[in-house]
VEXDREN-2710 file (C-alpha; in Angstrom, 1 decimal):
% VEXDREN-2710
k/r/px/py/pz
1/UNK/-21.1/225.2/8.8
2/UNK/-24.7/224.2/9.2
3/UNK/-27.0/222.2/7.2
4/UNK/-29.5/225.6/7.3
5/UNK/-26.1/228.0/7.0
6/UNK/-25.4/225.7/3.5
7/UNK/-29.0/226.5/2.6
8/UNK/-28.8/230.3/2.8
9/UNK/-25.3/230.1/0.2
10/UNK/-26.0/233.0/-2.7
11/UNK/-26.3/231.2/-6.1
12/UNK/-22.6/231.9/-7.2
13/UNK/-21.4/230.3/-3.7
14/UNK/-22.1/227.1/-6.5
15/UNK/-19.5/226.7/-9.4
16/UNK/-20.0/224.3/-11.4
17/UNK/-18.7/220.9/-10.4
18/UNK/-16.4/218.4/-12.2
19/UNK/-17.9/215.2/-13.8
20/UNK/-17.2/212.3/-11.1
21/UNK/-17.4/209.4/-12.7
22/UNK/-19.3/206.5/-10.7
23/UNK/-20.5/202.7/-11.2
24/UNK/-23.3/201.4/-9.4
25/UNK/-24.8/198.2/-9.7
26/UNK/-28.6/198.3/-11.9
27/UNK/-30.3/195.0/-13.2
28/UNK/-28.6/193.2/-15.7
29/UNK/-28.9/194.4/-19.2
30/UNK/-29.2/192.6/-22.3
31/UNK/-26.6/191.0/-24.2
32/UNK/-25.6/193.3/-27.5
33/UNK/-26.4/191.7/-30.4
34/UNK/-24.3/192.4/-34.1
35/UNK/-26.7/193.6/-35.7
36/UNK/-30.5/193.8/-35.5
37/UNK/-33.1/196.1/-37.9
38/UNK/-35.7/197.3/-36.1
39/UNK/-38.9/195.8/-36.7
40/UNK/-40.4/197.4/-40.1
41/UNK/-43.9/198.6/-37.9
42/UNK/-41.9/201.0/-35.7
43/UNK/-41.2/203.2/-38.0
44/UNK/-41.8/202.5/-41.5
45/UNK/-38.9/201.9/-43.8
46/UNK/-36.2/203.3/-41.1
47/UNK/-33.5/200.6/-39.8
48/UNK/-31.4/200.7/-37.0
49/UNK/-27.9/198.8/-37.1
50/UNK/-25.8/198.2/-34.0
51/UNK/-22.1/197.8/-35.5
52/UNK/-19.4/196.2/-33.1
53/UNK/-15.8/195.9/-35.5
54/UNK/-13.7/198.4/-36.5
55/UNK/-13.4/197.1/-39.9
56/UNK/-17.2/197.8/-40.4
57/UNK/-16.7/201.7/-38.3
58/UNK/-13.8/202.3/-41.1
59/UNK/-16.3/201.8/-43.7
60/UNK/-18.6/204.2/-42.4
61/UNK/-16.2/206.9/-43.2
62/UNK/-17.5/209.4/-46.0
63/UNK/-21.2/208.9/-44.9
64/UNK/-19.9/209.4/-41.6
65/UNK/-18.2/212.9/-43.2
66/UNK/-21.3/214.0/-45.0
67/UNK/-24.0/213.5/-42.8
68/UNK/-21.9/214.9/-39.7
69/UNK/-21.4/218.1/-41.6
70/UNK/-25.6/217.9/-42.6
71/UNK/-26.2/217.9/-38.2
72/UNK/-26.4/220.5/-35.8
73/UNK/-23.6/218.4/-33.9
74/UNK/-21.2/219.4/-36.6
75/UNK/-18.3/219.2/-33.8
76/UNK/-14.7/217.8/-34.7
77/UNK/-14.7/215.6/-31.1
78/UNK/-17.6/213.8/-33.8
79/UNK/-15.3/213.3/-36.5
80/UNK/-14.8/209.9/-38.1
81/UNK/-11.1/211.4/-37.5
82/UNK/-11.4/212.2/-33.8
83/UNK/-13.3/208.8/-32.6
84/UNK/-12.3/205.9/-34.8
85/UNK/-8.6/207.1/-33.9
86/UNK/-9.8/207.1/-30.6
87/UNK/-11.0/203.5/-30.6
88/UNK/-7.6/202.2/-32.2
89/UNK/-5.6/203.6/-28.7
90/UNK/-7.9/204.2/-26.3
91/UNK/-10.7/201.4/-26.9
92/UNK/-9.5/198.8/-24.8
93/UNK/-11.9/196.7/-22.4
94/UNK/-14.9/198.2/-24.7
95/UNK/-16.8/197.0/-26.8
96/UNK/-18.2/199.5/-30.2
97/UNK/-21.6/200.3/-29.9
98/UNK/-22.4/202.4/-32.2
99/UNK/-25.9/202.5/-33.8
100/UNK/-26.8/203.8/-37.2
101/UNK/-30.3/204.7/-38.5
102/UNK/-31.1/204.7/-42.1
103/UNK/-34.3/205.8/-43.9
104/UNK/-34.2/203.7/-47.1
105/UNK/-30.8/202.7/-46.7
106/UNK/-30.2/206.7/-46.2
107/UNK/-28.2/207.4/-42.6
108/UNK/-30.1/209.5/-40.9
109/UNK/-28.4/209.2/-37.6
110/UNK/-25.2/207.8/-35.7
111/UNK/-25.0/207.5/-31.8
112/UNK/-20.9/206.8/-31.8
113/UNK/-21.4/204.5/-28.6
114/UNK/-19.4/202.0/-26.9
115/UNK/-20.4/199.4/-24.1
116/UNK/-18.8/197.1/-21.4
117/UNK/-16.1/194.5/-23.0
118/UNK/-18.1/190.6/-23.5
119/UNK/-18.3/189.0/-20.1
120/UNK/-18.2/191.9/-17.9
121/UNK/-20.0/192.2/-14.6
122/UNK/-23.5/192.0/-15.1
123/UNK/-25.4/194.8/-13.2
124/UNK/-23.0/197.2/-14.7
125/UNK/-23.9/197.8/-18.5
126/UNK/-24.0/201.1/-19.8
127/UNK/-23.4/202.4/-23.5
128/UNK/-21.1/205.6/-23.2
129/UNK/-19.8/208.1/-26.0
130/UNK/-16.7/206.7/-28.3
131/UNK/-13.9/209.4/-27.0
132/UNK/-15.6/210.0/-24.0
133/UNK/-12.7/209.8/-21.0
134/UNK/-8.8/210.6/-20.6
135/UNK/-8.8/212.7/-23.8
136/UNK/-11.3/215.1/-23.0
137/UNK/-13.8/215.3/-25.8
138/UNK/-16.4/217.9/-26.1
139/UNK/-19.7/218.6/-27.6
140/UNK/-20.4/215.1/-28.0
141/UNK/-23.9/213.7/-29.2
142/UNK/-25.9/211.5/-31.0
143/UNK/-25.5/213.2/-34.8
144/UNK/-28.6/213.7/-36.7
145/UNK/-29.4/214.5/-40.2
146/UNK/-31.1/218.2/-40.0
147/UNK/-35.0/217.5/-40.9
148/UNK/-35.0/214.0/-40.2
149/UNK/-34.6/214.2/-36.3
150/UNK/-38.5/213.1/-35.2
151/UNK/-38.2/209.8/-37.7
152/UNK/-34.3/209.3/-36.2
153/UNK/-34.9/209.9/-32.9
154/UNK/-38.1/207.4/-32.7
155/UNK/-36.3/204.8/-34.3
156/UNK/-33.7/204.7/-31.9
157/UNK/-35.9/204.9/-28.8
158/UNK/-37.5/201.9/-29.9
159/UNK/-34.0/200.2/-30.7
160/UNK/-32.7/201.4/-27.3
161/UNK/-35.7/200.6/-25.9
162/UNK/-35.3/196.9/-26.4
163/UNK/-31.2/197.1/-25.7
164/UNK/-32.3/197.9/-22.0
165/UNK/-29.2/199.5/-21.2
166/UNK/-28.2/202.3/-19.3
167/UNK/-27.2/205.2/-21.0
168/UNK/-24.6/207.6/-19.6
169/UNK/-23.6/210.2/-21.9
170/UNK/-21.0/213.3/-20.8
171/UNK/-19.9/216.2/-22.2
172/UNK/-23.5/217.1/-23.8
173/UNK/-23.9/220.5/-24.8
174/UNK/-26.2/221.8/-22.5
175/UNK/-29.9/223.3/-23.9
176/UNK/-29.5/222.0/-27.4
177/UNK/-28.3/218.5/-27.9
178/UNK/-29.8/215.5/-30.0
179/UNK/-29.1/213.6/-26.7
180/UNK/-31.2/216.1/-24.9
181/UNK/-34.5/215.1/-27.5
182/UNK/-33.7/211.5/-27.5
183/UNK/-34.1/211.7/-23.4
184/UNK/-37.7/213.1/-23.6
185/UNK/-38.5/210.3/-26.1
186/UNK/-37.4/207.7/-23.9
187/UNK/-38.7/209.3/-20.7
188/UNK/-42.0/209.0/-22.6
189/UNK/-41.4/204.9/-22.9
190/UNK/-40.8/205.0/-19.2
191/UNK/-37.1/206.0/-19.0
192/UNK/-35.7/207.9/-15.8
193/UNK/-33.7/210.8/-16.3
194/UNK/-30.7/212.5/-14.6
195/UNK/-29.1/215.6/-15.9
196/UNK/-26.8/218.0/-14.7
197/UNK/-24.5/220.4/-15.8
198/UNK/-20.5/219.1/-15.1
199/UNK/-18.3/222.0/-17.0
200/UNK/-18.1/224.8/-18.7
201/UNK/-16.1/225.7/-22.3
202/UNK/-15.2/229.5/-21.9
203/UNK/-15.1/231.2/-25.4
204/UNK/-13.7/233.7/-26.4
205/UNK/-15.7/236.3/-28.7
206/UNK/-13.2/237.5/-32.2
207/UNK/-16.0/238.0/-34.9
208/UNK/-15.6/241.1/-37.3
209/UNK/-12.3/242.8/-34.8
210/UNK/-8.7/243.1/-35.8
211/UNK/-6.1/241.9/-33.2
212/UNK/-5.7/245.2/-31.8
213/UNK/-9.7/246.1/-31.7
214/UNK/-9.5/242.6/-29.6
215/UNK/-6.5/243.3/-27.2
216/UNK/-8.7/246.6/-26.3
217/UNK/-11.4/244.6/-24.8
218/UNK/-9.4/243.0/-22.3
219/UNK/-9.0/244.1/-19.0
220/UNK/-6.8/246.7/-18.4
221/UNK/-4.3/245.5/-16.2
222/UNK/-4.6/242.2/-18.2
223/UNK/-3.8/244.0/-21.4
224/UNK/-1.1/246.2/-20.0
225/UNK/1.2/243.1/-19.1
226/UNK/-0.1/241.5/-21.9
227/UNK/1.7/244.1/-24.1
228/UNK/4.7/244.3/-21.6
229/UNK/5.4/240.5/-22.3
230/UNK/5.1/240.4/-26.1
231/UNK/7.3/243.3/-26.2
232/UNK/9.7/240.8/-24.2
233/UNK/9.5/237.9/-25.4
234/UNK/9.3/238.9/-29.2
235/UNK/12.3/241.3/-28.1
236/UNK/14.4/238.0/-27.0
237/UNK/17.1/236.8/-29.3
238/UNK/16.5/234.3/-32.0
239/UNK/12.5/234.4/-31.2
240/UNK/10.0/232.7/-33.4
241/UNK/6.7/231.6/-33.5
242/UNK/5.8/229.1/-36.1
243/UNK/3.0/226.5/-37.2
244/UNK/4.3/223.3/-38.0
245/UNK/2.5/222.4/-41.9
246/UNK/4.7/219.5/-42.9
247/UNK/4.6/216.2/-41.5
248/UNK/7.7/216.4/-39.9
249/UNK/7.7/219.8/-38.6
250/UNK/4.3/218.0/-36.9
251/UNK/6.1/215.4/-35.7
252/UNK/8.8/217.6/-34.1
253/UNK/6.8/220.2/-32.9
254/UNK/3.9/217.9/-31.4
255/UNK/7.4/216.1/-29.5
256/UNK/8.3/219.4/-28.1
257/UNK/4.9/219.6/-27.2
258/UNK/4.8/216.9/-24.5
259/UNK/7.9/217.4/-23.2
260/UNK/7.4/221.2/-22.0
261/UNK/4.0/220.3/-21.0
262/UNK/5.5/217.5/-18.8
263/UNK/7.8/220.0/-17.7
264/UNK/5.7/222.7/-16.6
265/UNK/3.5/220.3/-14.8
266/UNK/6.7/218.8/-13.2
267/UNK/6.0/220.9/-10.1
268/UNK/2.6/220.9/-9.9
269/UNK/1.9/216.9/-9.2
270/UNK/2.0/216.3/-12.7
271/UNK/-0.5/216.2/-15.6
272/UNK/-2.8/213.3/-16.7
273/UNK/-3.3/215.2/-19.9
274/UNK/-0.2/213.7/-21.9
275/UNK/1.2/211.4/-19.9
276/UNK/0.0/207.9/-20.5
277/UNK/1.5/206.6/-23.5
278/UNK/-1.8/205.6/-25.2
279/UNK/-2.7/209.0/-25.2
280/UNK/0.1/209.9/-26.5
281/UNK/0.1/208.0/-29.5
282/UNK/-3.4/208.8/-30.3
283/UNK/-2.7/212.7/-30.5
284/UNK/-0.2/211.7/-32.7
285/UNK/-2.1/209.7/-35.1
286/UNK/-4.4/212.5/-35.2
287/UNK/-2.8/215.4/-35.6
288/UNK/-1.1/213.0/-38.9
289/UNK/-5.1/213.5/-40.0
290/UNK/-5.5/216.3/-38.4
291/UNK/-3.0/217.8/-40.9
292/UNK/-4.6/216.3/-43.7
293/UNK/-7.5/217.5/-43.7
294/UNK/-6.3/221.0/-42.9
295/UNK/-7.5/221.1/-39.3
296/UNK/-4.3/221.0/-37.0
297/UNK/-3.1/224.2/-35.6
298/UNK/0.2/223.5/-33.7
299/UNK/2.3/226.4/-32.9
300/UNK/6.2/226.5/-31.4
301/UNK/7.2/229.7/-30.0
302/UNK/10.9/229.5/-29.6
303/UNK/13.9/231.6/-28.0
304/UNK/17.5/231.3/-29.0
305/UNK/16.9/228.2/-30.9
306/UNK/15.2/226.2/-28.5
307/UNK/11.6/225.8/-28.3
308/UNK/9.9/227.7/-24.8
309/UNK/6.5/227.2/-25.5
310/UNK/4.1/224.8/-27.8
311/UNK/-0.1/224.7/-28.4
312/UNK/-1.9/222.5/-30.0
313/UNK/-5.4/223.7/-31.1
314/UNK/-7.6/222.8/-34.2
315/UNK/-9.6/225.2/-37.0
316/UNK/-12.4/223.5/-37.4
317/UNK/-15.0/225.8/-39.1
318/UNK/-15.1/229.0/-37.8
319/UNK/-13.6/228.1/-34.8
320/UNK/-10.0/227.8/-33.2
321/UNK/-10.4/224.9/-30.9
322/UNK/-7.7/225.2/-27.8
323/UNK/-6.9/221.8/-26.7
324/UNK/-3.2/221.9/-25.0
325/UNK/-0.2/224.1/-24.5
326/UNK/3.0/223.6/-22.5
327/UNK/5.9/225.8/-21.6
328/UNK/9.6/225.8/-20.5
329/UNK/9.3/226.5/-16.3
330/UNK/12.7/228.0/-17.3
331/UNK/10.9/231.1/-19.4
332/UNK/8.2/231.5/-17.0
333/UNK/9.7/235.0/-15.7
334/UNK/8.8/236.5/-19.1
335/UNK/5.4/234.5/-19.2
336/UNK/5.8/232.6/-22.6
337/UNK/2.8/230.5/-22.0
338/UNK/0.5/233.6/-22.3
339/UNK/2.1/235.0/-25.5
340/UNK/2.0/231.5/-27.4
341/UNK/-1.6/231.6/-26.1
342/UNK/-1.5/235.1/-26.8
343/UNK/-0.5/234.9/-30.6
344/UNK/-2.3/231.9/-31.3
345/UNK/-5.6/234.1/-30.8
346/UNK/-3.5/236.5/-33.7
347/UNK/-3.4/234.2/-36.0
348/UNK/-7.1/233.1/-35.6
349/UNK/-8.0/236.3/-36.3
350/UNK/-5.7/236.6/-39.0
351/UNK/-7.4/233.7/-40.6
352/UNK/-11.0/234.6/-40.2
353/UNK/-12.0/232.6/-36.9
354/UNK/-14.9/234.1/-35.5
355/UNK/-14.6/232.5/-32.0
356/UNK/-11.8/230.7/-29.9
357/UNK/-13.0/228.3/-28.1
358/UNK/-10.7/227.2/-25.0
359/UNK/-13.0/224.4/-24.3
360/UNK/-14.2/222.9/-21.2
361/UNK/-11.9/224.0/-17.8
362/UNK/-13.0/226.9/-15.5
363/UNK/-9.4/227.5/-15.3
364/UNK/-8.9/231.5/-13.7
365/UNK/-6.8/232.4/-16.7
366/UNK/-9.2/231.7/-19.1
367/UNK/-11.3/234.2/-17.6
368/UNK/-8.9/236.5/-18.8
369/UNK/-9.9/236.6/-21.9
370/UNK/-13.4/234.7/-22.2
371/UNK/-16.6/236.8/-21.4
372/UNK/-19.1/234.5/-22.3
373/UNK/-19.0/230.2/-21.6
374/UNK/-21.1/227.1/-23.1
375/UNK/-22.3/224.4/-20.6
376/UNK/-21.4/220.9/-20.9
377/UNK/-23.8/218.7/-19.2
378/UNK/-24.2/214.4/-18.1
379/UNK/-27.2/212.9/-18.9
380/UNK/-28.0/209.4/-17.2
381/UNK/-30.9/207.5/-18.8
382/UNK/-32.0/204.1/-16.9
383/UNK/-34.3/202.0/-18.5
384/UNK/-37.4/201.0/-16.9
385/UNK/-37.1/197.9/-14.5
386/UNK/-39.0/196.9/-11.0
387/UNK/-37.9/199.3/-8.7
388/UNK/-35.2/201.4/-10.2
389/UNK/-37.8/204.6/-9.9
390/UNK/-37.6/204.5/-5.8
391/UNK/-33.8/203.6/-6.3
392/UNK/-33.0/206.1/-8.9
393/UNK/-34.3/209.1/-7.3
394/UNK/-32.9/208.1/-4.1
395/UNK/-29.7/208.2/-6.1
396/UNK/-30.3/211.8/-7.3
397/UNK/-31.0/213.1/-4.1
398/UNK/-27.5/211.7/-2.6
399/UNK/-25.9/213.1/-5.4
400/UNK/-27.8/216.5/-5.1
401/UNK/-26.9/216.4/-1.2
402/UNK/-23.2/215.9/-1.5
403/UNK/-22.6/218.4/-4.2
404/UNK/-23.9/221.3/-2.4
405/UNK/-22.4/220.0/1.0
406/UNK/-19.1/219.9/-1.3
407/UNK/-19.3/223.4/-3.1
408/UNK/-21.0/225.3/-0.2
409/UNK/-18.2/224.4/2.1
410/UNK/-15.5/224.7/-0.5
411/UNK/-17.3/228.7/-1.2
412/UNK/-17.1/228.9/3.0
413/UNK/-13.4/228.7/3.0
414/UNK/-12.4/231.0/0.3
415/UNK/-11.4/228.1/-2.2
416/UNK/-12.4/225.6/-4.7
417/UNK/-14.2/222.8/-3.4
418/UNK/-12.5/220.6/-5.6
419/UNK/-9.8/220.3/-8.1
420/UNK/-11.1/222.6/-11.3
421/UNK/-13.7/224.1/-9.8
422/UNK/-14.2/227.7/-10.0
423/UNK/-17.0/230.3/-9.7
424/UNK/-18.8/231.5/-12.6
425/UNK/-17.6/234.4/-14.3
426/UNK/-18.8/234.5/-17.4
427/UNK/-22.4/234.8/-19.0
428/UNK/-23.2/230.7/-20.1
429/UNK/-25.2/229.9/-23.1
430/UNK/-28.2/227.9/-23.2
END
C-alpha cells in the first residue's frame, strides 16, 4: 500500500491504538525536593507540598477520602485504597511524588504522582500517575476540590513550573479531566503539549430496566444463545453462582480466580494480567479493603462442586466496575465465561447500578453488550527548555506517521494492526 493509498483510508479504517509506552532522552530535570510551599505571592495563602514517604501518603488518608468524593474525579483507581496499596507492591524503582495543594491548610487538590527512583539517568525524568502500569488503572487524574479548581490548578502550574519535569500522564479521561485544564495552564507558561487518545472503556447502559427489559436490547442472535447457555449451564448439576462477603470466602474465591484465568489464557500465550506475583499480592490486599469498605464484587460460578468460572469487579457508586474474569477451558463448550459475565450484569441490576462499566479494552465481545464507550487519552507535557519546541514536534509527527502507517495497513489486511486493537463500534463520549 501507498503512502497516497494510506491517505484515502475512511475514518473507521483507524481504531484506536494501544498506549506504547516510550523513553526518550529530554534535558535533565531538577532534583525533587521533600517538600517546598510555594512562594506566598503566587497565589495568596495556597501551598503546595511535594510528599515522598509512605508513612506521610498513609496519613493522608481520610482527607484523601473526603475531598476525593468532593471532585469530579470521584473514580475508585483514585482511592487512597487503590494507589497507596498500589505503591506497597508495585512501587519499586519510584520514587512518590505526589503533590498536595492546600488553601489555608484546606486540601484543595492531590496529583497522586510518582517519579524516577534517586540516581536515575538524567535526561529521563518524568512524574507519572501512582497505579499507572501492569494493573491497568483507569480514569486517572489530578483530583480537585469542585469550586476551587482555578486557585488549585494555578498553584500547581507554578509548583510544576519550577519542578521542570516532564509530565506523562495515561489513562486520562478524554474531554473532561483536571489534567486536561492543568495542560492549558501550563501551555500558557510555555509548556508543549501532546495528547492523544490510547483506549476506549465500553459501557454498558442499565439505568431504570429490569434484567429482562436489558437482555431485550441485545442483539438478537447475541441474546438467543445468550438464553440457550444460561438455560445450560444453570441446568448443570450442582450449579451455583455466588459472591464471596467473608474474608475467607474472598480469599478462596479470589484463589480460584487466578488459577482459571491462568488456565484459560494457557493456550492463548498466556496473560500478563495475573501473572507476576506482585500483582498478585496487590489484588489481594485490595480486595481485603475492597471488602471493607463494601466495594468488592467477586463472583464464583460453579458446577458439580468445582468452581468453572470467577469475576472480579467492583460497585463503586452507581457503577459495576468489570476488572477480570477467568474460566475453566474445560466448560468452554457450554460458554461459562459469558453467563458469569452474564449474571454478574443481573446482579448489578438487582442492586441498583445504573451503568457497567467493562473498562478500557476494545475487546469484540464487549461489543456485545456495550453501545456506547468513554475515551481514555495520554497527555505528555514537556517543560520549556532551548530547543525542545523543534524537537518535540518533530517527535509528534514520527509518532503521528507510524500510527496511521500501523493502523491503515493493519485495516488493509482485514485485521488488527496490533494486539487490542479494534474498530470502533460504539458511540464514544466526550
Amino acid at each position: 500500500m501507498t503512502i497516497p493509498e494510506i491517505k484515502r483510508l475512511p475514518l473507521a479504517a483507524f481504531p484506536v491504538a494501544a498506549s506504547i509506552e516510550r523513553a526518550e532522552a529530554f534535558p535533565a530535570a531538577e532534583t525533587l525536593p521533600r517538600s517546598t510551599p510555594l512562594a506566598p505571592a503566587a497565589v495568596s495563602g495556597v501551598e503546595v507540598e511535594l510528599v515522598t514517604d509512605l508513612a506521610a501518603i498513609d496519613a493522608l488518608r481520610d482527607e484523601w477520602d473526603e475531598l476525593l468524593a468532593a471532585s469530579a474525579a470521584d473514580e475508585i483507581f483514585l482511592t487512597w485504597e487503590w494507589l497507596a496499596t498500589w505503591w506497597r507492591h508495585l512501587g519499586a524503582g519510584r520514587l512518590p511524588a505526589l503533590f498536595t495543594v492546600r488553601d489555608r491548610g484546606r486540601l484543595i487538590a492531590l496529583a497522586p504522582l510518582a517519579g524516577p527512583a534517586p540516581g536515575s539517568r538524567p535526561g529521563l525524568a518524568r512524574l507519572r500517575f501512582l497505579g499507572s502500569g501492569a494493573v491497568g488503572s483507569d480514569y486517572l487524574d489530578v483530583v480537585v476540590r469542585r469550586g476551587e479548581e482555578e486557585t488549585a490548578l494555578a498553584a500547581l502550574a507554578e509548583r510544576l513550573d519550577r519542578e521542570r519535569s516532564i509530565l506523562d500522564l495515561v489513562q486520562v479521561r478524554s474531554g473532561r479531566s483536571a489534567v486536561g485544564a492543568l495542560a492549558s495552564v501550563l501551555e500558557r507558561r510555555g509548556w508543549t503539549r501532546f495528547e492523544r487518545t490510547t483506549h476506549l472503556c465500553p459501557c454498558v447502559e442499565l439505568r431504570g430496566r429490569t434484567w429482562d427489559e436489558f437482555v431485550a436490547t441485545l442483539g438478537s442472535s447475541h441474546r438467543a444463545n445468550l438464553r440457550r447457555r444460561l438455560r445450560q449451564v444453570e441446568r448443570a448439576a450442582g450449579f451455583t453462582f455466588r459472591r464471596a462477603i467473608t474474608p475467607g470466602e474472598v480469599e478462596a474465591a479470589f484463589d480460584s480466580l487466578v488459577k482459571l484465568h491462568r488456565l484459560c489464557w494457557s493456550d492463548r500465550g498466556g496473560s500478563d494480567a495475573l501473572a507476576d506475583p506482585a500483582i498478585v499480592e496487590f489484588h489481594r490486599d485490595f480486595c481485603r479493603l475492597a471488602l471493607a469498605r463494601d466495594w468488592l464484587r467477586l463472583y464464583v460460578l460453579e458446577i458439580e462442586g468445582r468452581p468453572a468460572a470467577a469475576l472480579y469487579g467492583m460497585r463503586y457508586g452507581n457503577r459495576f466496575l468489570f476488572y477480570q474474569s477467568g474460566f475453566d477451558p474445560e466448560r468452554a463448550g457450554i460458554s461459562v465465561g459469558l453467563v458469569c459475565l452474564a449474571l454478574s450484569m443481573r446482579e448489578a441490576i438487582a442492586e441498583g447500578a445504573e451503568e457497567y462499566d467493562l473498562l478500557h479494552g476494545a475487546e469484540p465481545y464487549k461489543f456485545l453488550w456495550a453501545r456506547r464507550c468513554r475515551s481514555l487519552s495520554r497527555f505528555e507535557l514537556f517543560p520549556p527548555a532551548p530547543g525542545a519546541g523543534l524537537r518535540n514536534w518533530l517527535r509528534r509527527g514520527v509518532w503521528m506517521c507510524k500510527d496511521g502507517l500501523r493502523r491503515g495497513l493493519g485495516s488493509a489486511v482485514g485485521r488488527p494492526a496490533a494486539p487490542g486493537w479494534q474498530p470502533l463500534r460504539a458511540e464514544v463520549e466526550s
